[in-house]
DRENFIKOL-800280 format. One line per field, with one value per residue: residue number from 1; residue in three letters; x, y, z of N, C-alpha, C in turn. Coordinates in steps of 0.001 Angstrom, whole numbers, padded with zeros to 6 digits, always signed. Example, Ala and Ser with C-alpha at 12.3 -4.5 7.8 and 13.67 -1.06 7.14 Angstrom:
REM residues 2
k: 1 / 2
r: ALA / SER
n.east: +013190 / +012850
n.north: -005690 / -002250
n.up: +007800 / +007080
ca.east: +012300 / +013670
ca.north: -004500 / -001060
ca.up: +007800 / +007140
c.east: +013200 / +012900
c.north: -003300 / +000030
c.up: +007800 / +007870
***
This chain:
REM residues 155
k: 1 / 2 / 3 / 4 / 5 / 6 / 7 / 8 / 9 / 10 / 11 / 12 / 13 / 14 / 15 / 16 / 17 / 18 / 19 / 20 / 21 / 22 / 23 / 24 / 25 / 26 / 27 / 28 / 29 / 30 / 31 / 32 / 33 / 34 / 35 / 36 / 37 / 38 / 39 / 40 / 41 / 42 / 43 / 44 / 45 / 46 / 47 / 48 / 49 / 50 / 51 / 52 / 53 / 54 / 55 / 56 / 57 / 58 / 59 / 60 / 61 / 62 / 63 / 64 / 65 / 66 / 67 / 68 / 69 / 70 / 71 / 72 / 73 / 74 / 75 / 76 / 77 / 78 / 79 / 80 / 81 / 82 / 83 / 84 / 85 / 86 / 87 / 88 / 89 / 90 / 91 / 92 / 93 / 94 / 95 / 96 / 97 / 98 / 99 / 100 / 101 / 102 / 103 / 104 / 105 / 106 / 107 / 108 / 109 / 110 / 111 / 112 / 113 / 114 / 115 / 116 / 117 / 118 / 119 / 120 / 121 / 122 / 123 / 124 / 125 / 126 / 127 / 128 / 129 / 130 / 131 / 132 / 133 / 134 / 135 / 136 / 137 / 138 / 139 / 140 / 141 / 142 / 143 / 144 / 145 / 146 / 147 / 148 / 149 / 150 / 151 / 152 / 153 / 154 / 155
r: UNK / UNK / UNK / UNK / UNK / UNK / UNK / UNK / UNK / UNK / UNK / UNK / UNK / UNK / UNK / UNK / UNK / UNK / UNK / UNK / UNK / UNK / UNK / UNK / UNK / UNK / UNK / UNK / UNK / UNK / UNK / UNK / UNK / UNK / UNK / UNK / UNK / UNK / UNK / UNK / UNK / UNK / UNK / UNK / UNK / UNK / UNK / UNK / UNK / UNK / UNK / UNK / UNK / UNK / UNK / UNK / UNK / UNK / UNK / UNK / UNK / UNK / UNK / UNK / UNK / UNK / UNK / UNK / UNK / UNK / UNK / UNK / UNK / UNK / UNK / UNK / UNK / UNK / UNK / UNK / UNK / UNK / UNK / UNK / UNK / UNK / UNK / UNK / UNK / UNK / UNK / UNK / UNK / UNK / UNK / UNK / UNK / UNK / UNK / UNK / UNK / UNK / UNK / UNK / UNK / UNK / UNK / UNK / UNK / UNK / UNK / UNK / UNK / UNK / UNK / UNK / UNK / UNK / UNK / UNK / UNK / UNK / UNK / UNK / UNK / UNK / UNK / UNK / UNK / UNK / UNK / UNK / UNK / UNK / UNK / UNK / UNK / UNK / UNK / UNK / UNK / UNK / UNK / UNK / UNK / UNK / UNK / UNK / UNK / UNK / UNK / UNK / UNK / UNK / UNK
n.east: -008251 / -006120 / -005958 / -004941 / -006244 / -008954 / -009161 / -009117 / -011090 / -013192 / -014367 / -017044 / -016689 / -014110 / -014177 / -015010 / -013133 / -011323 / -009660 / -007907 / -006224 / -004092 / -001438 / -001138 / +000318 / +000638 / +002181 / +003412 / +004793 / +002790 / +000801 / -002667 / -004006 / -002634 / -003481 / -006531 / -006958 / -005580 / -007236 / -009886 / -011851 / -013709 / -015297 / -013471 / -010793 / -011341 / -012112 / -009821 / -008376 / -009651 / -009090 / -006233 / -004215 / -000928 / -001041 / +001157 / +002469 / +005417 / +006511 / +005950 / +005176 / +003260 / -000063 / -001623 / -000382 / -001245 / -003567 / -003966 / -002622 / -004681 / -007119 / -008905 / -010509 / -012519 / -011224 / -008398 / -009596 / -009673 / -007613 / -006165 / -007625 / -006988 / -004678 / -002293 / +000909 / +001894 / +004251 / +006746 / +008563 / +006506 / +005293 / +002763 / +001493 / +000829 / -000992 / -004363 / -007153 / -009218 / -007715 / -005099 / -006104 / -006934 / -004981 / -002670 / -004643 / -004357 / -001666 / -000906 / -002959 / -002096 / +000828 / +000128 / -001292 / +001176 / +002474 / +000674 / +000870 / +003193 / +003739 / +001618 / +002736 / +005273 / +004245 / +002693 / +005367 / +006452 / +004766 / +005052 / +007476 / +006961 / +005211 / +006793 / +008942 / +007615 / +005830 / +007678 / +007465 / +007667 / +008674 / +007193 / +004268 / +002153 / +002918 / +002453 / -000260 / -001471 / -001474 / -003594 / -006756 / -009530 / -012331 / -014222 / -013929 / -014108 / -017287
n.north: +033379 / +034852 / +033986 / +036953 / +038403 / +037919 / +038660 / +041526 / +041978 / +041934 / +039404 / +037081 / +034268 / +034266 / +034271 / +032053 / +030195 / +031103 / +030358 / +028201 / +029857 / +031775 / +031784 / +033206 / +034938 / +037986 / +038967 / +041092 / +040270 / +041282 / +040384 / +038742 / +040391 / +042980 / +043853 / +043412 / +045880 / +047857 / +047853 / +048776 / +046861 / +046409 / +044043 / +042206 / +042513 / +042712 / +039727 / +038658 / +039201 / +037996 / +035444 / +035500 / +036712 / +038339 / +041349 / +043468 / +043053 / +043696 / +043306 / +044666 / +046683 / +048392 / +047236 / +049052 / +051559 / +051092 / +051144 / +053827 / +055338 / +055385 / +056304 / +055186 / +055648 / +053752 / +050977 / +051739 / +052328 / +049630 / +048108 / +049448 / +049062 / +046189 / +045904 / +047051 / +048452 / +052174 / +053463 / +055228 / +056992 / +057409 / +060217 / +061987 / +063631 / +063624 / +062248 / +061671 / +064122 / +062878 / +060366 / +061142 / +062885 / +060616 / +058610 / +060007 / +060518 / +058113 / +057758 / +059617 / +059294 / +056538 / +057331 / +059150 / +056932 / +055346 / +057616 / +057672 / +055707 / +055377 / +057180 / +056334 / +054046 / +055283 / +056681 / +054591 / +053480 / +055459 / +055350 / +053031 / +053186 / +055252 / +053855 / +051489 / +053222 / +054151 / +052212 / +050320 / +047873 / +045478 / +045495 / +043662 / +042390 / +040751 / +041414 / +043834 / +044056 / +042229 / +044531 / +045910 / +046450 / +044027 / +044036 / +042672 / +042652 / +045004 / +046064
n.up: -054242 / -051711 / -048440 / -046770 / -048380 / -047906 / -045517 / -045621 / -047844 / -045057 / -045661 / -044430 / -044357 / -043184 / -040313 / -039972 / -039806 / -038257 / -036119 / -037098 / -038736 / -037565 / -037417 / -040230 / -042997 / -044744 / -048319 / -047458 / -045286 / -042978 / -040315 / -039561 / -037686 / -038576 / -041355 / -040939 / -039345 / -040770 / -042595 / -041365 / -040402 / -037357 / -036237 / -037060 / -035749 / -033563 / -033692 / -033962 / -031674 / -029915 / -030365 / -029871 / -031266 / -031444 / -030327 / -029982 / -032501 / -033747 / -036190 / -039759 / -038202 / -035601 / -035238 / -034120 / -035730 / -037657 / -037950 / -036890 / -038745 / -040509 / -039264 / -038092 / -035353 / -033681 / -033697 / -032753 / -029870 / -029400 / -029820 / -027963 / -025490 / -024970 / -024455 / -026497 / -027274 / -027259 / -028657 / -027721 / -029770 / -031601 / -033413 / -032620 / -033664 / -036082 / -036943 / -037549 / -036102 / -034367 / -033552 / -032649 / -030627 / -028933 / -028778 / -026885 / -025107 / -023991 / -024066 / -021724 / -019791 / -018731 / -018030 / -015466 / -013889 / -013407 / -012039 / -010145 / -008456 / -008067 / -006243 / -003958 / -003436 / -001886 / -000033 / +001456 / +002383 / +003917 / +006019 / +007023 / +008651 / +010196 / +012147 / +012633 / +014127 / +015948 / +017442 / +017420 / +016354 / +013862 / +010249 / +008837 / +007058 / +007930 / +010585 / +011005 / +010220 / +012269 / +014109 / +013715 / +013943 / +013047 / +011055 / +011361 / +014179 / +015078 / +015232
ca.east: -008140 / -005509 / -006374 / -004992 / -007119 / -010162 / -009320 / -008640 / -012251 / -014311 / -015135 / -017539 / -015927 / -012664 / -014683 / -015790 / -011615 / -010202 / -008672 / -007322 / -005633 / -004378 / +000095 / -000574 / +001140 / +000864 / +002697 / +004191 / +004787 / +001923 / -000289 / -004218 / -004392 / -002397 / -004228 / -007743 / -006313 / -005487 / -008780 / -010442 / -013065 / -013532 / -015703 / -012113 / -009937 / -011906 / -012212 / -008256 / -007934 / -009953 / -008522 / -004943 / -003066 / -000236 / -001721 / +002135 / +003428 / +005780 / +006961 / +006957 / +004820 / +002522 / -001432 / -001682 / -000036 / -001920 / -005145 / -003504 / -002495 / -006107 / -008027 / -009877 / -011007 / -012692 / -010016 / -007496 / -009686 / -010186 / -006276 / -005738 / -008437 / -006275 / -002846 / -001221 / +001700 / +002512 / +006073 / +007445 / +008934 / +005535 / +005074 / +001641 / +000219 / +000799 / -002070 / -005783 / -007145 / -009639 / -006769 / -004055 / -006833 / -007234 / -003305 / -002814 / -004885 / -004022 / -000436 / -000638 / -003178 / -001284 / +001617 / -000710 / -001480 / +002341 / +003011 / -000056 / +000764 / +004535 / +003346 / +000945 / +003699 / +006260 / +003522 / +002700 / +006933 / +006802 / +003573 / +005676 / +008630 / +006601 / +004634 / +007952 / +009752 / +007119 / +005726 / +008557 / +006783 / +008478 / +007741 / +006747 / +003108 / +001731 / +002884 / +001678 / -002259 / -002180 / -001722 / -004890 / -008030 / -009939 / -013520 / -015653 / -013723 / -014382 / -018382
ca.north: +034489 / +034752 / +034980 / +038143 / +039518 / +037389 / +039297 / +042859 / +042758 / +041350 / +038010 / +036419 / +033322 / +034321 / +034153 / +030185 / +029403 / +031663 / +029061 / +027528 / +030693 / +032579 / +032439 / +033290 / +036251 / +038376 / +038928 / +042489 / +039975 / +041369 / +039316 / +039436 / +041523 / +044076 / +044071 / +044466 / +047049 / +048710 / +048279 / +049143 / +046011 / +046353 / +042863 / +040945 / +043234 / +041906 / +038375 / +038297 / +039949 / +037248 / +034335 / +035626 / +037192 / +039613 / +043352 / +044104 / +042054 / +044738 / +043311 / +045461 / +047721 / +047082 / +047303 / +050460 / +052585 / +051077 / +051780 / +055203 / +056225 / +055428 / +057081 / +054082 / +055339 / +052304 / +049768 / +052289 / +051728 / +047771 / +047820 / +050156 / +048085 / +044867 / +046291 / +047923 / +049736 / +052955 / +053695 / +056948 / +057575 / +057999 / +061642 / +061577 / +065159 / +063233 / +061511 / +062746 / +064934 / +062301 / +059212 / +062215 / +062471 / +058947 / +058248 / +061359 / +060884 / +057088 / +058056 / +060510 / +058647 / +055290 / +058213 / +059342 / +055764 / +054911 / +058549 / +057916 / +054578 / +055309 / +057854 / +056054 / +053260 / +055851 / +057177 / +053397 / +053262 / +056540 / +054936 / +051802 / +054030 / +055788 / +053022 / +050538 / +054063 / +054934 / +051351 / +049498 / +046918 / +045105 / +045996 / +042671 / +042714 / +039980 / +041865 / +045001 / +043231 / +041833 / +045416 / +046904 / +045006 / +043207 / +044831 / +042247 / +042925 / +046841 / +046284
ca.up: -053320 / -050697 / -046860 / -046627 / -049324 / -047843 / -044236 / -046145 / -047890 / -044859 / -045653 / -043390 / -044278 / -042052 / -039084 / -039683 / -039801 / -038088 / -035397 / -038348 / -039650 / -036773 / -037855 / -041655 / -042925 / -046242 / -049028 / -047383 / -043991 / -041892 / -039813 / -040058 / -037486 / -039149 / -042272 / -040387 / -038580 / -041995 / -043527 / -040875 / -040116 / -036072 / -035774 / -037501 / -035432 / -032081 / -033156 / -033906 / -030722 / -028817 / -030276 / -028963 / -031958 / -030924 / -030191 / -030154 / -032960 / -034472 / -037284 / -039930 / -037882 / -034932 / -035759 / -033806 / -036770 / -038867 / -037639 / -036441 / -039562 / -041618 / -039011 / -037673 / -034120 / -033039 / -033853 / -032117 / -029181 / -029493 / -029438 / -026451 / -024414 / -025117 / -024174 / -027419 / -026372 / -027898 / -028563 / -027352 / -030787 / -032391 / -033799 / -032927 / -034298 / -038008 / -037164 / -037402 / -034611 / -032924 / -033394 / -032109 / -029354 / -028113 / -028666 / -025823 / -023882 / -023266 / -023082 / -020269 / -018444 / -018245 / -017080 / -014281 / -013167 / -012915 / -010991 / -008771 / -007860 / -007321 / -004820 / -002834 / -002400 / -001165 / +001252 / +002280 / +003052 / +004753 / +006994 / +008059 / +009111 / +011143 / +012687 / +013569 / +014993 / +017421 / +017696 / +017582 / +015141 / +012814 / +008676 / +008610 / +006831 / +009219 / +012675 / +010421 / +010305 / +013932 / +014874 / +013235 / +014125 / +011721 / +010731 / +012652 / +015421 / +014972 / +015242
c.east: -007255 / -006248 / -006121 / -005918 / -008599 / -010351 / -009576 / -010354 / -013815 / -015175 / -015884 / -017301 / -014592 / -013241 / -014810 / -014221 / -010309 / -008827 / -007667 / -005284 / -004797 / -002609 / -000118 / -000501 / +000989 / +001892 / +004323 / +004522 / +004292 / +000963 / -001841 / -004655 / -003906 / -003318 / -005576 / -007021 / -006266 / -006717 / -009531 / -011779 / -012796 / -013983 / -014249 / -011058 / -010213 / -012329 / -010771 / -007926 / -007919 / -009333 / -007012 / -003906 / -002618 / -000763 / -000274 / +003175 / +004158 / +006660 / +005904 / +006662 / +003608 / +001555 / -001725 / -001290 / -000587 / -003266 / -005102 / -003450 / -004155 / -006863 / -008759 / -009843 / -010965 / -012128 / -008755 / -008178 / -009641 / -008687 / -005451 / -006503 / -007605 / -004570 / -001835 / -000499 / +001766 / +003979 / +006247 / +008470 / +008284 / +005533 / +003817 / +000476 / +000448 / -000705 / -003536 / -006474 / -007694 / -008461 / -006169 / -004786 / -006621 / -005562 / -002947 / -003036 / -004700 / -002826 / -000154 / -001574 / -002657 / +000215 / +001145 / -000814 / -000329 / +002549 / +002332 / +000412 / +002594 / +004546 / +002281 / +002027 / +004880 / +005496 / +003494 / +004202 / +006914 / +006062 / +004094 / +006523 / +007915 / +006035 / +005812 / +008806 / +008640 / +006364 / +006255 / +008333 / +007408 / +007620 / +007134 / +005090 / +002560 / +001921 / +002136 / -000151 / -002474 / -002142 / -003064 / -005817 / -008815 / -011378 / -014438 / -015144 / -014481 / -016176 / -018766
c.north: +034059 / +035039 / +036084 / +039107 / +038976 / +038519 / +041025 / +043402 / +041981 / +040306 / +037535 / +035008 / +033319 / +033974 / +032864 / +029527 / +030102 / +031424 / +028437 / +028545 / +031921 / +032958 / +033271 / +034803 / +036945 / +038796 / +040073 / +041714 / +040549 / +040059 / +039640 / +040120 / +043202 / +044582 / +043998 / +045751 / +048249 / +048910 / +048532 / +048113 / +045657 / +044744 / +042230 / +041595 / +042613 / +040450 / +037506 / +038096 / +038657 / +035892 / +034325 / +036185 / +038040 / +040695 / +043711 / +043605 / +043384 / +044991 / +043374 / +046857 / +046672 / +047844 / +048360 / +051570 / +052009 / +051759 / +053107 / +056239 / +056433 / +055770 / +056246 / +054329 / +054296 / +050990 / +050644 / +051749 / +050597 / +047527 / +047950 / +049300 / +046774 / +045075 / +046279 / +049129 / +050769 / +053088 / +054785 / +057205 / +057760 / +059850 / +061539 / +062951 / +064654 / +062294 / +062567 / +062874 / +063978 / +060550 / +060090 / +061932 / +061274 / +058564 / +059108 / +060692 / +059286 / +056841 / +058674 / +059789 / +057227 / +056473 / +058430 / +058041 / +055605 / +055879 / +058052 / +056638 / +054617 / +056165 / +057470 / +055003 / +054335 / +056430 / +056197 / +053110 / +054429 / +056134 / +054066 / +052294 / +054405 / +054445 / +052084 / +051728 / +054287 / +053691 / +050520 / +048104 / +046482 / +045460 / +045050 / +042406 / +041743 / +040442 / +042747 / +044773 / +043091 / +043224 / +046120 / +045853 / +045064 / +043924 / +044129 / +042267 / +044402 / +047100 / +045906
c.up: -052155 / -049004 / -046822 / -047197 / -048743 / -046496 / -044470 / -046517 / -047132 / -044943 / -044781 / -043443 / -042934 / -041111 / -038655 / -039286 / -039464 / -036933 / -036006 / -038730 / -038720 / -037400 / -039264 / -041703 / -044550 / -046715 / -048544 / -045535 / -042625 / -041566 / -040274 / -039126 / -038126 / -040417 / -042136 / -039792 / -039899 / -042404 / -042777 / -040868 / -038500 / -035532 / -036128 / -036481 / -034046 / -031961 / -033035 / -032213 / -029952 / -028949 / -029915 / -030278 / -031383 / -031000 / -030527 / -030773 / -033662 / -035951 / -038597 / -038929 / -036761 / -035499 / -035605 / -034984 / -038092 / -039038 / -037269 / -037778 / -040914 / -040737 / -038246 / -036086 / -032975 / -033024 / -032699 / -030951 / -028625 / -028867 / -028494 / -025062 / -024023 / -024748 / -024986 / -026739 / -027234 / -027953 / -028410 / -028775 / -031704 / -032612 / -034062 / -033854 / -035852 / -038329 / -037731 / -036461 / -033706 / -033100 / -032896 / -030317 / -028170 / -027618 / -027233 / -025071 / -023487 / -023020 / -021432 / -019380 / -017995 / -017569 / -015839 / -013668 / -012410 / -011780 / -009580 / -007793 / -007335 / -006024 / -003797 / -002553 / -001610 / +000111 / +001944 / +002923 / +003940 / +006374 / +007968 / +008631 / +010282 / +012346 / +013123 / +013618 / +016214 / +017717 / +017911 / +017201 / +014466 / +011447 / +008362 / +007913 / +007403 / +010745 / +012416 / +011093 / +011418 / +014516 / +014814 / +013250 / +013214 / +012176 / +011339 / +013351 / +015662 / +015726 / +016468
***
């Protein structure tokens, strides 16, 4: 029996050597996370994970469309938790509705993060503007601090 085929149907062997086994590659040059990912076994998918295999190895495909395209939920999550990127050239309505789901909605809210966070720094630049024009402060974030008193001072 090949590793790949040992990782494919679940072995609880993989688990004892999987330090051992972490580069090897099958026949179709996926890794073993890709081929959990395919078969859908979430414990091999999260012990890959932890021992450090690529989440975004993308050769021939990354894990994400694997587990995307067989439906596997809870591996989609495992992968998104660990920082699988999506690719903006997914066509994700080919999927199935709750993978379509999950895919979504962790696109647009990593979108939202970036917007929100590009707009609280342009507010924080708008703040110092104001504060070294009518303070005459430098932007300096050390003159910044000595101007605003420290919280056991406050009490």
């Amino acid at each position: 029996m090949y590793w790949w085929q040992a990782v494919y149907e679940n072995d609880p062997r993989v688990l004892d050597y999987i330090d051992h086994c972490i580069d090897f590659r099958d026949h179709r040059d996926r890794s073993n996370l890709h081929v959990a990912a395919e078969a859908g076994h979430r414990r091999l998918v999260e012990a890959f994970l932890r021992v450090g295999v690529n989440v975004n190895d993308s050769f021939p495909e990354t894990p994400l469309l694997y587990a995307a395209k067989h439906g596997h939920c809870n591996i989609i999550l495992a992968l998104l938790r660990s920082n699988a990127r999506i690719p903006t050239t997914w066509n994700v309505k080919q999927f199935c509705p709750c993978a379509r789901r999950i895919l979504l909605e962790h696109r647009y809210g990593r979108k939202w993060l970036v917007w929100t966070h590009r707009r609280r720094k342009r507010r924080e630049r708008q703040w110092v503007k104001i504060v070294w024009r009518c303070k005459n402060i430098s932007c300096d974030l050390s003159t910044l601090m000595a101007f605003f008193p420290r919280p056991s001072e406050c009490r």
